[in-house]
N, C-alpha and C positions, 0 to 999 in steps of 0.2 A: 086504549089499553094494550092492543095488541104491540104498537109502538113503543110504549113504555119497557114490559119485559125481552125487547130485540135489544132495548138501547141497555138495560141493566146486565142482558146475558152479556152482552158486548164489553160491557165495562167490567161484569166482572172475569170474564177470559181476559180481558188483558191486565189486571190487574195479579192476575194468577201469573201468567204469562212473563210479567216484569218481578212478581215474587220468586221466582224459580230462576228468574237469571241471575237476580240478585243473591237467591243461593249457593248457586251454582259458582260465583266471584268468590264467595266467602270464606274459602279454605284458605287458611295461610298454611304452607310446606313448612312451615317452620314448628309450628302445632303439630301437623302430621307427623312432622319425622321425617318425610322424604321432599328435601329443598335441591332441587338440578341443581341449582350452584353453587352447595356447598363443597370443599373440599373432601376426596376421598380419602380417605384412610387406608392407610398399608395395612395390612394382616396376615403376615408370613404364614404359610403351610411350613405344616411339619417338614425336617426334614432327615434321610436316614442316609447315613453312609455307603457308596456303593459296596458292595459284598465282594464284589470282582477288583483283579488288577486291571490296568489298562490293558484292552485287548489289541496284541500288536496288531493284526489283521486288519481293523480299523483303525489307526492312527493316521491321520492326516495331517500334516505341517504346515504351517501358516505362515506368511509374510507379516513381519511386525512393523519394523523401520529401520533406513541403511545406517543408524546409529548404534544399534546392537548388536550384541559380538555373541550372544546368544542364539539357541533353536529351538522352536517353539511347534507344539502339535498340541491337535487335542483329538480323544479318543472318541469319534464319532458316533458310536455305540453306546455311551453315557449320557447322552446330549438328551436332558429332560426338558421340554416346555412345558413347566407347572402353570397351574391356574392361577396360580396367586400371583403372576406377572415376574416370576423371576424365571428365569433362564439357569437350568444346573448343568455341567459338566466337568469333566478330568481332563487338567493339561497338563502336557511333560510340559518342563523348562530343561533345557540342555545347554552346560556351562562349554566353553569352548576346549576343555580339558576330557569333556565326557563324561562328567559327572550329570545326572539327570535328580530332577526334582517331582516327585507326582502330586499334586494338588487336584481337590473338588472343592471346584469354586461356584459361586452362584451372580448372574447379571441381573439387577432393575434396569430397565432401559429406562422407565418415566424420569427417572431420577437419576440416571446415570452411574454407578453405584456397583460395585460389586465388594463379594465376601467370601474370605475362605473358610469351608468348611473344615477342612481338614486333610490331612496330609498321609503318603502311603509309605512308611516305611520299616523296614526289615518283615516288608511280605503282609502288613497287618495297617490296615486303616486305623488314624489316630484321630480322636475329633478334636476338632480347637475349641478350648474352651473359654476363649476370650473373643472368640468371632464377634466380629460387628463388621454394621456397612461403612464403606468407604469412598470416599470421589473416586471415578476413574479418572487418572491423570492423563491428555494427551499429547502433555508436549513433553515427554521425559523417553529416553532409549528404548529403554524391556517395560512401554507402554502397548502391554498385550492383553489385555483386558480391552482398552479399547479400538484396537485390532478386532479382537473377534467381535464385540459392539456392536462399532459403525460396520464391517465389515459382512457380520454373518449374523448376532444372534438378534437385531433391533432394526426395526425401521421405522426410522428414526428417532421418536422418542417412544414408540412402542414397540411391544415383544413382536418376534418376528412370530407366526403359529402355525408356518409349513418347514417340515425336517427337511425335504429336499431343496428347499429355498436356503436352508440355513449351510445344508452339508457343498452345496454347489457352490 
């Protein structure tokens, strides 16, 4: 007798024991909601125009390519790494005449991608109201977008998320 309820406790611990694992398999991510290999989703943060002009104190000029007749900076002191994986800041463009251009622009690195937000002129930030993403081109002249990229705001297909990694 005593044999009998060792072998039944036995069988039934393992019986428990294989129903819990069996359990335990039984979640599909796909039902839950959370599947590791689904693709993520972009979901832009807001985003507001800087208040400020470029602060010249902080402007740093950038190496683009020996095909451009342009000069390029960006105003180090702008330079946002948001959460939502884009990269914001203001760069002059400067035409070989001296004419200059201020833009706030924004980098996806995942995706390679940048966007102007808007432009600063006669002393007042304008937003673009047609912004959308764009390829970053890299085999074209005044390809300064992806200068600063590959260069300072991404490695490699991710956001960079130290400033002094980015400004050095």
């Amino acid at each position: 007798m005593m044999k009998l309820s060792i072998s039944s406790l036995r069988l039934s611990s393992l019986t428990l024991a294989l129903g819990l694992a069996i359990a335990g398999c039984a979640g599909d991510p796909l039902e839950s909601g959370v599947d590791p290999f689904a693709p993520m989703i972009f979901k832009e943060g807001t985003t507001a125009m800087p208040l400020n002009p470029p602060n010249k104190a902080t402007i740093q000029p950038f190496y683009v390519s020996q095909q451009t007749i342009f000069k390029f900076a960006v105003d180090t002191d702008s330079i946002l790494i948001g959460n939502d994986g884009i990269t914001r800041y203001i760069v002059i463009l400067t035409s070989p005449n001296g004419n200059s251009q201020v833009q706030y622009e924004g980098i996806r690195c995942d995706s390679f991608q940048w966007r102007l937000y808007g432009t600063f002129e006669n002393g007042v930030w304008k937003e673009n109201p047609l912004s959308s993403w764009n390829p970053i081109k890299d085999h074209t002249p005044n390809r300064y977008q992806a200068a600063l990229a590959q260069g300072a705001l991404c490695n490699f297909s991710s956001q960079e998320k130290n400033i002094k990694n980015i400004i050095n």
